[in-house]
C-alpha positions in Angstrom: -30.5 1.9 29.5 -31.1 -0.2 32.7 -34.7 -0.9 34.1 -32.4 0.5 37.4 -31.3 3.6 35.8 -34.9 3.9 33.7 -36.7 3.8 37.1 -34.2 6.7 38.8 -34.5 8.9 35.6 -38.2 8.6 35.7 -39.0 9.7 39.5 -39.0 12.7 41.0 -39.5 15.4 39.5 -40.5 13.3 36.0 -43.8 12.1 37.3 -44.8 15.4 37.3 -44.7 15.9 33.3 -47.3 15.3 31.4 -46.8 12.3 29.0 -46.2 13.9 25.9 -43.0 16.0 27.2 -42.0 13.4 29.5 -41.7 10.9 25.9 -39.6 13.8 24.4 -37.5 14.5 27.3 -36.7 10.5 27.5 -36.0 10.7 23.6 -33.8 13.8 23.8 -32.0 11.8 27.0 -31.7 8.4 24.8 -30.4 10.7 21.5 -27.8 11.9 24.4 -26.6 9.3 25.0 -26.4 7.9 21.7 -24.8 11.2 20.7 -22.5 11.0 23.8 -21.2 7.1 23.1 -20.6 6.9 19.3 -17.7 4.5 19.7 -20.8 2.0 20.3 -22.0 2.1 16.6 -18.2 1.7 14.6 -18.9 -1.0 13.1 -15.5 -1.7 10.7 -15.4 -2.1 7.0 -12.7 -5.7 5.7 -9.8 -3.5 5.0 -10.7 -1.5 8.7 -10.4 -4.6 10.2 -7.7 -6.0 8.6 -5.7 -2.5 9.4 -6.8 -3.2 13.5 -5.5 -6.8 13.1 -2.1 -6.3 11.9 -1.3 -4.5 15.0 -1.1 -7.5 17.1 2.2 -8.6 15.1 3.4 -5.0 13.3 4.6 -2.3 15.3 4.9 -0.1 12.2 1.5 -0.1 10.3 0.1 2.0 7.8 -3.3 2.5 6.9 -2.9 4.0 2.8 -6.7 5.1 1.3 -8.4 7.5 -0.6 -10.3 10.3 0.8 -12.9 10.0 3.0 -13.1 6.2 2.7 -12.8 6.1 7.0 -8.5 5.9 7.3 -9.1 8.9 10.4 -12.2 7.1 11.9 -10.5 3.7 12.1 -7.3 5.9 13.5 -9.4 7.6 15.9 -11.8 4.1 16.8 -8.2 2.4 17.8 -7.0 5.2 19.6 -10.2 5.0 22.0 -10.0 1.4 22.8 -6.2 1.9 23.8 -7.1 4.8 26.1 -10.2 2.9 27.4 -9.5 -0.4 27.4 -13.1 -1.2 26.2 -12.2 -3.6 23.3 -15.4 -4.4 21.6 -15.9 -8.5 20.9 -14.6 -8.8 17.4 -11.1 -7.2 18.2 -7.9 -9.0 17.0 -5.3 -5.9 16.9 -3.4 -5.3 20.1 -4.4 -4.6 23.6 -3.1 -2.4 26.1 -4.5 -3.8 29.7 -3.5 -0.4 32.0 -3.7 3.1 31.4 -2.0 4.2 28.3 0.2 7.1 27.0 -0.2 8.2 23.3 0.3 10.8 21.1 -2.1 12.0 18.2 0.2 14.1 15.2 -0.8 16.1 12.3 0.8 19.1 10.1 -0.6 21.9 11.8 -3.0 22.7 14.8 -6.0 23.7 12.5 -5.8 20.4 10.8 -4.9 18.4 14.4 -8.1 19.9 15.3 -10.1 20.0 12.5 -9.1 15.9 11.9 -8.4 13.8 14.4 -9.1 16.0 17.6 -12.9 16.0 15.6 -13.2 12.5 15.7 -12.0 11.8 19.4 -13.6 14.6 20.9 -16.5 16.0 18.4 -17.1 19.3 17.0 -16.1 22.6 19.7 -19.3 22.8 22.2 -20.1 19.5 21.8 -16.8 17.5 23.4 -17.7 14.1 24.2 -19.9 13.5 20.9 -16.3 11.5 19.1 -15.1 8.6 19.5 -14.4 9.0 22.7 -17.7 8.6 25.3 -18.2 11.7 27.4 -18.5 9.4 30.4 -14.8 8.3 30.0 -13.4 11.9 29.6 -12.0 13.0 32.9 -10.3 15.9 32.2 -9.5 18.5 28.4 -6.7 20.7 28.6 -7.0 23.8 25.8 -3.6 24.7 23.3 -2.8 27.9 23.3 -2.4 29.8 19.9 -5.3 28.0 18.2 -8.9 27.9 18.9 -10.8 25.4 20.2 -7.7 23.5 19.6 -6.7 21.0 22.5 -3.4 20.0 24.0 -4.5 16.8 26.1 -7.2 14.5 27.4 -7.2 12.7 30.3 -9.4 9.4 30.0 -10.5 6.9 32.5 -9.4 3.1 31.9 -11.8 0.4 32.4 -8.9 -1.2 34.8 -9.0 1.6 36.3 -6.0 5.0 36.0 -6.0 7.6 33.6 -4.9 7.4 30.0 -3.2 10.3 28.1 -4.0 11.7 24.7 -1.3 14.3 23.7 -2.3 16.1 20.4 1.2 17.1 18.5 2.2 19.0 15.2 4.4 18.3 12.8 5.2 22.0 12.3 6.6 21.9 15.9 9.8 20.7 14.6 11.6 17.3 15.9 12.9 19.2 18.6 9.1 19.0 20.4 9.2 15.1 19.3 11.4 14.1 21.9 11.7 12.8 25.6 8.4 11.0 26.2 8.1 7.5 26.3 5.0 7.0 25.5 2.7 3.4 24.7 1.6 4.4 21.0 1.7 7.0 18.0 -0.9 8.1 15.3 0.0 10.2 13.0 -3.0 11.1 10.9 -1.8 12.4 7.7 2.2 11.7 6.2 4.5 13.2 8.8 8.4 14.3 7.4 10.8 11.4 7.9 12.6 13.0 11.1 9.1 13.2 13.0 7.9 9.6 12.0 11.5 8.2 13.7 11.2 10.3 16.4 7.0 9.4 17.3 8.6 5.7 16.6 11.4 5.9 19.2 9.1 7.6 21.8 7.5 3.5 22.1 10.8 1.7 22.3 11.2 1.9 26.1 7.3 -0.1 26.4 7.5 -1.9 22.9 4.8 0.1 21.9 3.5 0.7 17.9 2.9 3.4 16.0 0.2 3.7 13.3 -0.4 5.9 10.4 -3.7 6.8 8.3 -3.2 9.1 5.2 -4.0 9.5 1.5 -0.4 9.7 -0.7 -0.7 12.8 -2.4 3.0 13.8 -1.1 4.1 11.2 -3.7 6.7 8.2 -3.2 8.2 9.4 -0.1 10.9 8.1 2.1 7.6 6.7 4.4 5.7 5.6 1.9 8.7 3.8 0.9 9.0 2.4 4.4 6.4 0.6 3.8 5.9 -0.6 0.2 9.5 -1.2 -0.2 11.3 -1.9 3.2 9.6 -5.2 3.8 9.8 -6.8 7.4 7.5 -8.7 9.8 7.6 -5.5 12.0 5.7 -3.5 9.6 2.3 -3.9 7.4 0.8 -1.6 4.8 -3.0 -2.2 4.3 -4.6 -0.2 1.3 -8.2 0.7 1.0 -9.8 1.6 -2.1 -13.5 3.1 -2.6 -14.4 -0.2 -3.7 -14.1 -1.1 -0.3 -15.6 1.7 1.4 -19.3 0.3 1.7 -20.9 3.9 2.8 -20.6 5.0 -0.9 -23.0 3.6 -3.0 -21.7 1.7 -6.1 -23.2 4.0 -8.6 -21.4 7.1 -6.6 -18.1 5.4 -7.0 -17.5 6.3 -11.1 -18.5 10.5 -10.6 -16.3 10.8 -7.4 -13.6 9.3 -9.4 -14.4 11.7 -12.2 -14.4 14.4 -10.1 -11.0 14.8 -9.4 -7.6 15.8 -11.3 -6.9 12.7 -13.8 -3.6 13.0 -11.8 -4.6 12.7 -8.2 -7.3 9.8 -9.0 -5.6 6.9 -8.2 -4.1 8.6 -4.9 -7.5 10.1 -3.4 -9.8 6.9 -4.5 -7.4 3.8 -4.3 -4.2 5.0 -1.8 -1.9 4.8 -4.8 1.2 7.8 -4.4 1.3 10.3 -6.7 4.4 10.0 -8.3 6.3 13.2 -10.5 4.5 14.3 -13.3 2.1 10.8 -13.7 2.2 7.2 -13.8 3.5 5.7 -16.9 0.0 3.4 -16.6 -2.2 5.1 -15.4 -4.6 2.5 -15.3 -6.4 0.9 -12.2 -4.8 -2.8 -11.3 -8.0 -4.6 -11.7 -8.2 -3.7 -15.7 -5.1 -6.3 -15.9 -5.1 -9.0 -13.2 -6.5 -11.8 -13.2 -7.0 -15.0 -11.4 -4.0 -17.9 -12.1 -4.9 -20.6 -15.3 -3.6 -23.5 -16.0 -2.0 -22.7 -19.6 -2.8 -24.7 -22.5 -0.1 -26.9 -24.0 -0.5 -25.0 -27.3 0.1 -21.3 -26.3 3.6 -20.1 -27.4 5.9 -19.0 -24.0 8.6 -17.1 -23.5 11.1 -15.8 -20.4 12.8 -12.2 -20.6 15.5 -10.9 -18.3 16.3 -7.7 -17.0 20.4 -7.9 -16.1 21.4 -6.7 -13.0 23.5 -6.3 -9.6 23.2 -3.6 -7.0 19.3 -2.8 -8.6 17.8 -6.5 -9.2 17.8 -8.8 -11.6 14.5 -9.3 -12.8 12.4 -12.0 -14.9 8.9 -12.7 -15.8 7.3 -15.8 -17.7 4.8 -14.7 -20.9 2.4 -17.1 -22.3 0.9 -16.0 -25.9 -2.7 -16.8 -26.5 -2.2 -16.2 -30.3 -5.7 -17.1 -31.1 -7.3 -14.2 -29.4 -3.9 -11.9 -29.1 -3.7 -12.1 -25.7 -0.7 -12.3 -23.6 -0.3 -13.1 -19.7 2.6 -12.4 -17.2 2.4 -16.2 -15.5 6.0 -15.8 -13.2 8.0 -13.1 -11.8 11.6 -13.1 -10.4 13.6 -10.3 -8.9 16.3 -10.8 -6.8 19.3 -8.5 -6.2 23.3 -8.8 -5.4 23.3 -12.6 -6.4 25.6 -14.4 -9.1 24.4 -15.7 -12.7 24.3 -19.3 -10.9 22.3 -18.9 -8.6 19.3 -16.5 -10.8 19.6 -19.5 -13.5 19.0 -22.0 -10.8 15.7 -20.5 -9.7 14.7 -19.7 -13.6 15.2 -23.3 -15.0 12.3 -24.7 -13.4 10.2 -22.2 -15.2 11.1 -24.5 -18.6 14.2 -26.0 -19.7 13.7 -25.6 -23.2 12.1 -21.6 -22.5 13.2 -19.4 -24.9 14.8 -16.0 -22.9 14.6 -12.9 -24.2 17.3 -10.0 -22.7 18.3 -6.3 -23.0 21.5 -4.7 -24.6 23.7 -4.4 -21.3 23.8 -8.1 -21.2 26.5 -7.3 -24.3 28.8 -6.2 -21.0 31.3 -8.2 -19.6 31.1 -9.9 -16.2 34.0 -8.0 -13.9 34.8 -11.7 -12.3 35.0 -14.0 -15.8 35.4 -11.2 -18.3 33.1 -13.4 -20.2 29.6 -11.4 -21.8 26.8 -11.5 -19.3 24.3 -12.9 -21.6 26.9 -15.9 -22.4 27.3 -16.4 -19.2 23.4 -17.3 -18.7 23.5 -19.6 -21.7 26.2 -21.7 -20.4 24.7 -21.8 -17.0 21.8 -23.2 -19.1 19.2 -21.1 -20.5 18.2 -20.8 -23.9 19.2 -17.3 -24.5 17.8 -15.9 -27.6 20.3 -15.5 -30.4 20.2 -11.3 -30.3 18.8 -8.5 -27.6 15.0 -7.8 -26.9 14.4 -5.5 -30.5 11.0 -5.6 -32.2 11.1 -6.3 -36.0 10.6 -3.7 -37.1 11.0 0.0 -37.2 10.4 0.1 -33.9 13.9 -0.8 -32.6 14.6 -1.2 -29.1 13.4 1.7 -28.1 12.2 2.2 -24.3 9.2 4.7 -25.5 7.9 1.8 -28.3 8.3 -0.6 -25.7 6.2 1.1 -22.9 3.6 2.0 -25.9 3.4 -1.7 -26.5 2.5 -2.7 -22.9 0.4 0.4 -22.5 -1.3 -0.3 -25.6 -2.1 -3.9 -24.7 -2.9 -3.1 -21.1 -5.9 -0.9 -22.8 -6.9 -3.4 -25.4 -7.5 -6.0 -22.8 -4.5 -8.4 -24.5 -2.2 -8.0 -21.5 -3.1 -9.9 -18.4 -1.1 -10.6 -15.0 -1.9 -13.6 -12.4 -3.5 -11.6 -9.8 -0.7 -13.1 -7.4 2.5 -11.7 -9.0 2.8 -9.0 -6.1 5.9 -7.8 -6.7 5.1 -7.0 -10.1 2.1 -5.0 -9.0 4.3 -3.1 -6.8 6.1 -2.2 -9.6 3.2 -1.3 -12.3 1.8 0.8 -9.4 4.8 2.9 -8.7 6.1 3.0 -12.4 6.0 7.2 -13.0 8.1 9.7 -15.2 9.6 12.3 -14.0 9.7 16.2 -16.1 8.6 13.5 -19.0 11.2 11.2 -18.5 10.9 7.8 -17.4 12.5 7.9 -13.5 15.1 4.9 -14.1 14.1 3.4 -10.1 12.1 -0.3 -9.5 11.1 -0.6 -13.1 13.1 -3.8 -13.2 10.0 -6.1 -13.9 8.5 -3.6 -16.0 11.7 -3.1 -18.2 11.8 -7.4 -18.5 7.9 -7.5 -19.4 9.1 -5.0 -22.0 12.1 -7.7 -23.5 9.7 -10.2 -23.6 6.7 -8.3 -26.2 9.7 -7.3 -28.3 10.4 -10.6 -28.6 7.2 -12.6 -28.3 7.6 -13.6 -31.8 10.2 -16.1 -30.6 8.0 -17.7 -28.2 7.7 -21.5 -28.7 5.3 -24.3 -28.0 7.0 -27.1 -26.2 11.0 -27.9 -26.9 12.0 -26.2 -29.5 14.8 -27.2 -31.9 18.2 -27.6 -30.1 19.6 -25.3 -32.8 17.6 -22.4 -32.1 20.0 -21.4 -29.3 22.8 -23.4 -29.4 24.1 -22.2 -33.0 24.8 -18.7 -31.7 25.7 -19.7 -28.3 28.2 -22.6 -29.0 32.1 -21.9 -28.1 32.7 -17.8 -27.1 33.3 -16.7 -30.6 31.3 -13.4 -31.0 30.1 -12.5 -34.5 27.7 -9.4 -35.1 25.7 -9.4 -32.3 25.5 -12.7 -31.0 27.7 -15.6 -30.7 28.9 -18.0 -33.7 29.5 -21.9 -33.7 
């Protein structure tokens, strides 16, 4: 407050009151105001600001956390600097320097108005206690149907006009998603794929952005998908996780986890979709990854492949810490629609003399050659092991042994993955079954980290003999299950 507007409130009639009330009627004036200009106190959490930032290069963003770890009140603190045009100092995201048009979505009136309508606006009676300050708000126009729900909000822009807040439902069908051409879209919770394209192509006429803040409890959706999958400069996917919400103490963190479905943990603490009936790991990231090491000359290594074409091929690098048991995923490769060329030419520098291991389809025939897919790799130049990815024992090759390997290690501590490998991540994360079954859809890193513990007996220290490989893989000759000199 001013010494100006101090000096105003304090005449006439105020001198008049004794001391006492006059202190608790300037306190209940400066708790107004506080009250009535809460956009003043948001002060972001790293991933908050980091979800803000993207903006200024994504049109498409997506903020993906956990419950009540602030996704709505980041949504609702952008949505009031676009309709304002009050960017605090430390803003990076975009700017809008006129009056703006936007649109607010959720599934259904009571939850419009019970989420994000709360957060602009504040409670019903007490408007102008959100995000948005009461001195801005020009003008509330009611919905009809629902109560206390609201249709729009007129606000006043620091450069002067009035900005438009539209509240939407995604119940209202894609029918009531079209026509407008508005500057920007939040949709605060998942909307159905029709609506999200729709709120997108409201924005092309201005080059305006959508955003969207949610927890993924509707599983691996075609959004969600969007966004982990779909990769492209015009889109970012920022995930908060209670670690980083800093309002919950770090002692509150394990019995909030606790207290939910084993299930639905990873989705309502870390942002992680729900996928079928569970994740084939269900086991947080940081229990595996760690930080890049330089790896000792002595520690055995291995490569494995996953074959394929129209789903990627696939490779990661293992190095075997046989000492203490322990075995880390150093290199990952995936890369689909490309010939057996041009995957060797990006595996070789991984090690010449690298021992591969590979799966039982590579037994197939190449449609172009005719030749086996497996001795196709081995004449391009890697050292194919002599037969398929098989423990040795009674194990077999089967998938279900295979996943209770990695599983097994993952919990043991004596599986660990450079904390850069991104795409493999992706795939650990997303990795679910299905009615019980294994859903056969980007596994492919997970299925060649799989090869290469069935094999990790094979892997070598250094150059290994030349007649490891080249016995079986000499000439085209095939004998039993491999190739003969």
């Amino acid at each position: 407050m001013t010494s100006a507007s101090m000096n105003s409130e304090l005449s006439w009639p105020w001198q008049n009151i004794p001391r006492e009330l006059l202190a608790e009627k300037v306190r209940e004036k400066l708790e107004q105001r506080i009250r009535e200009s809460r956009i003043d106190r948001y002060a972001p959490y790293l991933k908050q600001q980091a979800f803000h930032a993207a903006g200024a290069k994504s049109r498409e963003r997506l903020f993906r956390a956990g419950n009540q770890l602030g996704k709505t009140i980041a949504g609702g603190a952008e949505a009031t600097y676009h309709a304002t045009g009050a960017y605090p100092e430390w803003w990076q995201g975009r700017q809008i320097g006129q009056a703006s048009a936007g649109w607010v979505g959720g599934p259904s009136g009571e939850l419009v108005r019970d989420g994000p309508q709360r957060v602009l606006l504040g409670p019903p009676g007490e408007w102008g206690t959100g995000m948005i300050p009461k001195a801005r708000i020009i003008d509330i126009s009611r919905a009809q149907g629902i109560k206390d729900a609201v249709d729009t909000v007129s606000v006043a822009h620091i450069n002067g006009g009035q900005s438009r807040i539209k509240f939407k439902t995604y119940d209202q069908g894609r029918v009531r998603w079209q026509a407008e051409t508005l500057d920007w879209v939040w949709f605060d919770e998942e909307p159905p794929e029709d609506i999200y394209i729709e709120g997108l192509s409201r924005t092309n006429a201005t080059g305006g952005f959508v955003y969207l803040t949610f927890t993924p409890l509707q599983g691996v959706s075609t959004v969600v998908m969007r966004f982990l999958k779909e990769k492209s400069p015009d889109r970012a996917d920022i995930v908060m996780t209670i670690e980083d919400a800093e309002h919950i103490p770090a002692e509150e963190r394990q019995r909030i986890i606790d207290s939910y479905p084993e299930h639905e943990r990873e989705a309502r603490t870390r942002g992680i979709p729900i996928l079928g009936s569970g994740r084939v790991f269900p086991l947080p990231r940081s229990l595996i990854q760690c930080d890049p090491i330089e790896i000792p000359r002595h520690w055995a290594q291995i490569g494995a492949l996953d074959i394929g074409w129209d789903h990627p091929t696939a490779a990661v690098k293992l190095a075997h810490d046989r000492d203490g048991d322990i075995v880390y995923i150093t290199e990952c490769y995936r890369r689909r629609n490309a010939d057996v060329s041009t995957h060797v030419g990006a595996l070789l520098p991984w090690g010449k003399h690298l021992p591969w291991a590979w799966p039982h389809d590579a037994f197939q025939h190449d449609k172009g050659s005719g030749e086996q897919i497996a001795h196709l790799y081995a004449t391009h130049g890697l050292k194919m092991l002599p037969d398929r990815a098989q423990f040795d024992d009674d194990r077999g090759s089967g998938v279900e042994a295979g996943l209770f390997e990695m599983l097994d290690r993952m919990q043991t501590a004596r599986l660990k993955v450079f904390s850069h490998l991104n795409d493999w991540f992706e795939e650990f994360e997303l990795y679910h079954r299905k009615d019980g079954r294994v859903v056969k859809e980007r596994d492919d890193l997970m299925s060649a980290t799989r090869y290469g513990l069935m094999m990790l007996r094979y892997a070598r220290q250094g150059a290994p003999p030349a007649d490891a490989y080249a016995r079986r893989w000499r000439g085209g000759r095939k004998r039993g299950s491999g190739w003969a000199a």
